[in-house]
C-alpha positions in Angstrom: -185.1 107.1 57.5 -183.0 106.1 54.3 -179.6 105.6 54.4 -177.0 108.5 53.5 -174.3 106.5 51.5 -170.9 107.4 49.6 -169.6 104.8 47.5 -166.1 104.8 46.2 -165.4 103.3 43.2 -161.5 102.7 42.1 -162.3 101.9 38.4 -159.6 100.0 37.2 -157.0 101.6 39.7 -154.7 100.5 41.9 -152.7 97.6 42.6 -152.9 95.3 45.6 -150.0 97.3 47.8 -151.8 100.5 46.1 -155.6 99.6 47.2 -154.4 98.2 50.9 -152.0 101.8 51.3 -155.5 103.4 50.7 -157.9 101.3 52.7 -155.5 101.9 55.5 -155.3 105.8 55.0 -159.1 105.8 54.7 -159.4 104.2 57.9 -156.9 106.3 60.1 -159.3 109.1 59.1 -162.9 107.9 59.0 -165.4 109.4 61.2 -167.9 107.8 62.9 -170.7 106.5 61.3 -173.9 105.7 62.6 -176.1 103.2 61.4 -177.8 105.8 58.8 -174.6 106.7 57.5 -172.4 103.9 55.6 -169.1 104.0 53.4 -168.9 101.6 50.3 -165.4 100.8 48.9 -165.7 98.7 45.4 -162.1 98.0 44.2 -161.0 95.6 41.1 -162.0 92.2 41.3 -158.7 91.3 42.4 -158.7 93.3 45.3 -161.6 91.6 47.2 -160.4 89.5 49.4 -157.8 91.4 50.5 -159.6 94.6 50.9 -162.8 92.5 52.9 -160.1 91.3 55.4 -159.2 95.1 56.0 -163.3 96.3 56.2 -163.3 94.1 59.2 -162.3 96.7 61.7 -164.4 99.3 60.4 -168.2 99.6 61.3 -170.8 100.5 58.5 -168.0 100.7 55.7 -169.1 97.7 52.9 -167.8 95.8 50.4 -168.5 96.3 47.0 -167.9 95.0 43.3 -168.1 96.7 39.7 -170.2 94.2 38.0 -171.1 91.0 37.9 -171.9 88.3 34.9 -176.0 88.2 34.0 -175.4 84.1 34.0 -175.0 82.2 36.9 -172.2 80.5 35.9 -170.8 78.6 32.4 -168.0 78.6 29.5 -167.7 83.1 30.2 -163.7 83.4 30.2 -162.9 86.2 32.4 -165.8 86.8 33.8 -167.3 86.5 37.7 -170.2 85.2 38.7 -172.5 87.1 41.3 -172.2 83.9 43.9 -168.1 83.7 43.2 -168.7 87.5 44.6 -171.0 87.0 47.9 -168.1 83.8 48.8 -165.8 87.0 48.6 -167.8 88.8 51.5 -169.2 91.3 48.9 -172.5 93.0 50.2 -173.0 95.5 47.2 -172.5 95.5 43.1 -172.6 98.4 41.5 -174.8 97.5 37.9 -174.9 99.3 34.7 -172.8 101.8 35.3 -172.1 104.5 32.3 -168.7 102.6 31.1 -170.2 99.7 31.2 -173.3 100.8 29.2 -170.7 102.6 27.1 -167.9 100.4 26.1 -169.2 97.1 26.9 -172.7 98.2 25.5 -174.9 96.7 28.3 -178.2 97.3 27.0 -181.6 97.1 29.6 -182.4 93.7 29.4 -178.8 92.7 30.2 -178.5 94.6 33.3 -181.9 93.2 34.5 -180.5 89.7 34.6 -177.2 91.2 36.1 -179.8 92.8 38.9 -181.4 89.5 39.1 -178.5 87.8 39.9 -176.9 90.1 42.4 -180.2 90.1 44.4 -180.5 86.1 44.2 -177.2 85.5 45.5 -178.1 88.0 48.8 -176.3 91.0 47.7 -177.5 94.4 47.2 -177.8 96.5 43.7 -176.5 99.9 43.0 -178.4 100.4 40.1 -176.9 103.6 37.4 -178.7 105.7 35.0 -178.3 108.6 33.7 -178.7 110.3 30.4 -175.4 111.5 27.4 -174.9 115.1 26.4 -176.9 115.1 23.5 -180.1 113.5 25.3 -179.3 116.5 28.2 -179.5 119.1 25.3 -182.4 117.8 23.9 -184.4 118.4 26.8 -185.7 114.7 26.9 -183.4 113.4 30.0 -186.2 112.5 32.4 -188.0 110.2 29.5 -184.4 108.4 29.0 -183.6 107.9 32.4 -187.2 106.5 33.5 -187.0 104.3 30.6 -183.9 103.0 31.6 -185.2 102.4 35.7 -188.4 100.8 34.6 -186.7 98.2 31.9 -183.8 97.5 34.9 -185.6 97.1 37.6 -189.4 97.5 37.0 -189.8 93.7 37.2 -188.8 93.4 40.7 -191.5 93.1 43.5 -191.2 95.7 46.4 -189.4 93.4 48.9 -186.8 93.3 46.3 -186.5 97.2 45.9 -185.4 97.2 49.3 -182.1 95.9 48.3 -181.9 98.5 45.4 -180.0 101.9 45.6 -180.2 104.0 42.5 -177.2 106.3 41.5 -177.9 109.4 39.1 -175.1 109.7 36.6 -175.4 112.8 34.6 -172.8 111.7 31.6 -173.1 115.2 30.1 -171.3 116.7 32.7 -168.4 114.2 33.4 -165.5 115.2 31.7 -167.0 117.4 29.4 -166.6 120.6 31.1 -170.0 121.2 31.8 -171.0 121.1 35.3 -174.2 119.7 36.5 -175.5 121.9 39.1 -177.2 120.9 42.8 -180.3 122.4 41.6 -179.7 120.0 38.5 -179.2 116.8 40.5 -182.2 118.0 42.9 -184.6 117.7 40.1 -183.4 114.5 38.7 -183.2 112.7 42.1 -187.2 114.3 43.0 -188.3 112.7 39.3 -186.5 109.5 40.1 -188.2 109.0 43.1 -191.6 109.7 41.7 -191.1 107.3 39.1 -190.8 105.2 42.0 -193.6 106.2 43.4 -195.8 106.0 40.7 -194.9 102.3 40.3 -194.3 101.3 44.0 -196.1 103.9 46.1 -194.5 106.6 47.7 -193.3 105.2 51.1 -190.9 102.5 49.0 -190.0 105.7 47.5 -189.2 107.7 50.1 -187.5 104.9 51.5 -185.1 104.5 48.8 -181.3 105.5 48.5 -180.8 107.8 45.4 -177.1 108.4 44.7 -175.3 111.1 42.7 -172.4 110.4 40.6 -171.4 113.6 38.4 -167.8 114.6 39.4 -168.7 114.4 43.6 -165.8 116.0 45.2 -165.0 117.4 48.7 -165.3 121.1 47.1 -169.6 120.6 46.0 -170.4 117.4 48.1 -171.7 119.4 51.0 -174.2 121.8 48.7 -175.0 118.4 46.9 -175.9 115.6 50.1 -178.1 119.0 51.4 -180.5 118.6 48.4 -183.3 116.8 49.3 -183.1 114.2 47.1 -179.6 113.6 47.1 -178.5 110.8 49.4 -175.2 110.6 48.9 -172.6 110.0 46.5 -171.1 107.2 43.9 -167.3 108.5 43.7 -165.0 108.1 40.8 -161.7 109.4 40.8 -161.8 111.5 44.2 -162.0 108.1 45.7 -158.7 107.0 45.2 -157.5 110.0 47.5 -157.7 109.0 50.8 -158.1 113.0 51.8 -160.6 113.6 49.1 -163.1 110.7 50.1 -162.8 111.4 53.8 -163.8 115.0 53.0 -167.0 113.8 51.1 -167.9 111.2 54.0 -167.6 114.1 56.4 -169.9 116.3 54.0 -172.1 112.9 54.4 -172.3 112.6 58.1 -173.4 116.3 58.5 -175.4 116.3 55.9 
């Protein structure tokens, strides 16, 4: 059985008294998770050790980060290296999302290094695609989002897709207006998967974690996590509301 997963991921939100008042809130309301269900919390870097000392009293809730540097370490002011994040207790780091694609212009072959290094330093990916308005309206969104998989993460063997979770971002309907439906995510997060199968076979397929992140909130996360493809949820700005992101982990533990 894959794992059900919402990930929360503050952007940069928050400051330290902020992002401990939060963790704390979170926690007074979190329901029990068993070991098929887990909570992923990725603050700012700054927030790390101090929100890993807090995830100690909570059970299948993980640390994450927002990126990490495709070197393993050098002369790369303000940057942080993938190892300086595992000494930090993080277990997860989230990799090309759509900002950083975006504004920082992360292309493929970047992010495949960043992947590289995550996974070296025994941490585990949360790999983003996802395709922009005009590619949506163009009608060629499952061509731009395979290409993006199989240039990220196509060169990994399958022992090391085990470590992978994919997140769907549909960047046409975040912020737009426009509203990406559950039928909509359901068909993006069946071709993801059989990409993966075609290159992997379908039992790492199956096996795999596929994440949505369009605008998740406690309102549509139920009729979302009950697709079957949908395993859960990468969460923007409901996850700085303690309220909010308990009300999608609920919608994820009886999904």
């Amino acid at each position: 059985m894959r794992k059900k997963i919402v990930a929360g991921n503050w952007k940069m939100n928050l400051d330290l008294n902020e992002g401990a008042e939060l963790v704390n809130e979170i926690f007074k309301g979190l329901p029990e998770l068993s070991e098929s269900r887990m909570v992923l919390i990725a603050p700012p870097y700054l927030h790390l050790t101090q929100t890993a000392a807090q995830l100690t009293a909570m059970d299948n809730v993980y640390l994450g980060a927002q990126n990490c540097h495709h070197e393993a370490s050098g002369a790369y002011t303000g940057e942080v290296a993938a190892s300086m994040l595992k000494s930090a207790e993080v277990a997860y780091v989230i990799i090309g999302h759509s900002e950083r694609r975006e504004y920082f212009k992360e292309d493929n072959a970047m992010l495949a290094k960043k992947v590289n290094q995550a996974l070296s330093n025994d941490m585990q990916v949360i790999f983003c695609c996802g395709e922009p308005l005009e590619i949506r309206d163009a009608g060629t969104q499952n061509s731009y989002v395979e290409k993006q998989i199989k240039e990220g993460i196509f060169h990994l063997g399958e022992s090391q897709l085990k470590n992978v979770v994919i997140a769907y971002e549909p960047i046409w309907a975040i912020g737009t207006g426009r509203t990406a439906t559950s039928a909509q995510a359901q068909d993006m997060h069946a071709h993801i998967r059989s990409v993966i199968a075609a290159k992997y076979e379908q039992d790492a397929a199956n096996k795999m974690s596929i994440l949505y992140g369009g605008s998740c909130k406690p309102s549509n996360a139920a009729e979302l996590f009950e697709c079957a493809d949908v395993d859960g949820g990468l969460i923007g700005g409901a996850a700085l509301k303690a309220a909010d992101f308990l009300g999608i982990i609920e919608a994820m533990v009886n999904a």
